[in-house]
C-alpha positions, 0 to 999 in steps of 0.5 A: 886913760893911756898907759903911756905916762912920762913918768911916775909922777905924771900918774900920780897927778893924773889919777888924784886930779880925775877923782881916783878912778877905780880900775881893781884888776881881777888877780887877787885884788886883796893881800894881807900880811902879818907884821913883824912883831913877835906877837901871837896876835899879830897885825894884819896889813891889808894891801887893796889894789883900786887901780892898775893900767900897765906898769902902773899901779895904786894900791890902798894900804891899810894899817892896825894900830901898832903895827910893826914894819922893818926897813926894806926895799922894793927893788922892782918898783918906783912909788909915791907913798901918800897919806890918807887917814890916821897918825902914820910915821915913816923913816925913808932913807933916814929921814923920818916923816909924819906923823899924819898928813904930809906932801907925798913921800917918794920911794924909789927902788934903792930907797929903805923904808918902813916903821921908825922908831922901835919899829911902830909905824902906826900907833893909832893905826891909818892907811896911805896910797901907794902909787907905783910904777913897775920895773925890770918886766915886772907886772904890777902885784902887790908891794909886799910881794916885791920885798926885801927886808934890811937882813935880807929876807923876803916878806913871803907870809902873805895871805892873798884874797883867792887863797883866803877864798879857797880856805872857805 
């Protein structure tokens, strides 16, 4: 495989037409993040880096059931959101999508996005690909960690598995 795709879409179609082939990068493979309820118990996101070459990255995004995501951006990443299990519903760009399968779901770095109505992205929880190209120099990490949120804060609370290892 080159890294030298013409775009973001040709990376899409080339990693789903050759069976999803794996390539985990050895940096925190693993990050999970709290949701923004106001629950003492709240979700946990997990994001699973499956492949990275580049600027290009998949990521398998895992979703609790009820789980809450406020509007945001990644400001210094292009993706297609694509859906993989569960009864997932997403607003982009005021244009809410799902629940469920549906035609991959283009966000780009202006694009705000997240759960729709009353903030529940996911009522029965489920997981979608995120495959995304990286701009700006930035290298590929996880999604959360290029995050702004519509009142302008950061994500920042997330718990990556090198941090999770050490607690051990």
């Amino acid at each position: 495989m080159s890294n030298d795709f013409c775009d973001l879409t040709a990376f899409m179609n080339w990693w789903f037409s050759n069976n999803r082939p794996v390539n985990i990068p050895l940096d925190n493979p693993v990050n999970i993040y709290d949701d923004f309820s106001n629950d003492v118990d709240a979700k946990k996101i997990t994001c699973i880096n499956l492949y990275r070459s580049g600027a290009y990255q998949v990521q398998l995004i895992v979703v609790p059931p009820n789980s809450t995501i406020r509007q945001h951006i990644h400001p210094n990443m292009d993706s297609y959101e694509v859906y993989n299990s569960g009864s997932l519903e997403v607003e982009v760009d005021g244009i809410v999508h799902g629940p469920g399968a549906c035609p991959p779901i283009r966000v780009l770095p202006t694009s705000w996005h997240g759960a729709p109505k009353e903030n529940v992205l996911a009522i029965e929880g489920g997981s979608f690909y995120s495959v995304q190209k990286w701009l700006n120099g930035h290298l590929p990490s996880c999604a959360g960690a290029d995050w702004l949120g519509n009142d302008g804060s950061t994500k920042g609370h997330a718990v990556s598995s090198v941090e999770q290892l050490n607690k051990v």
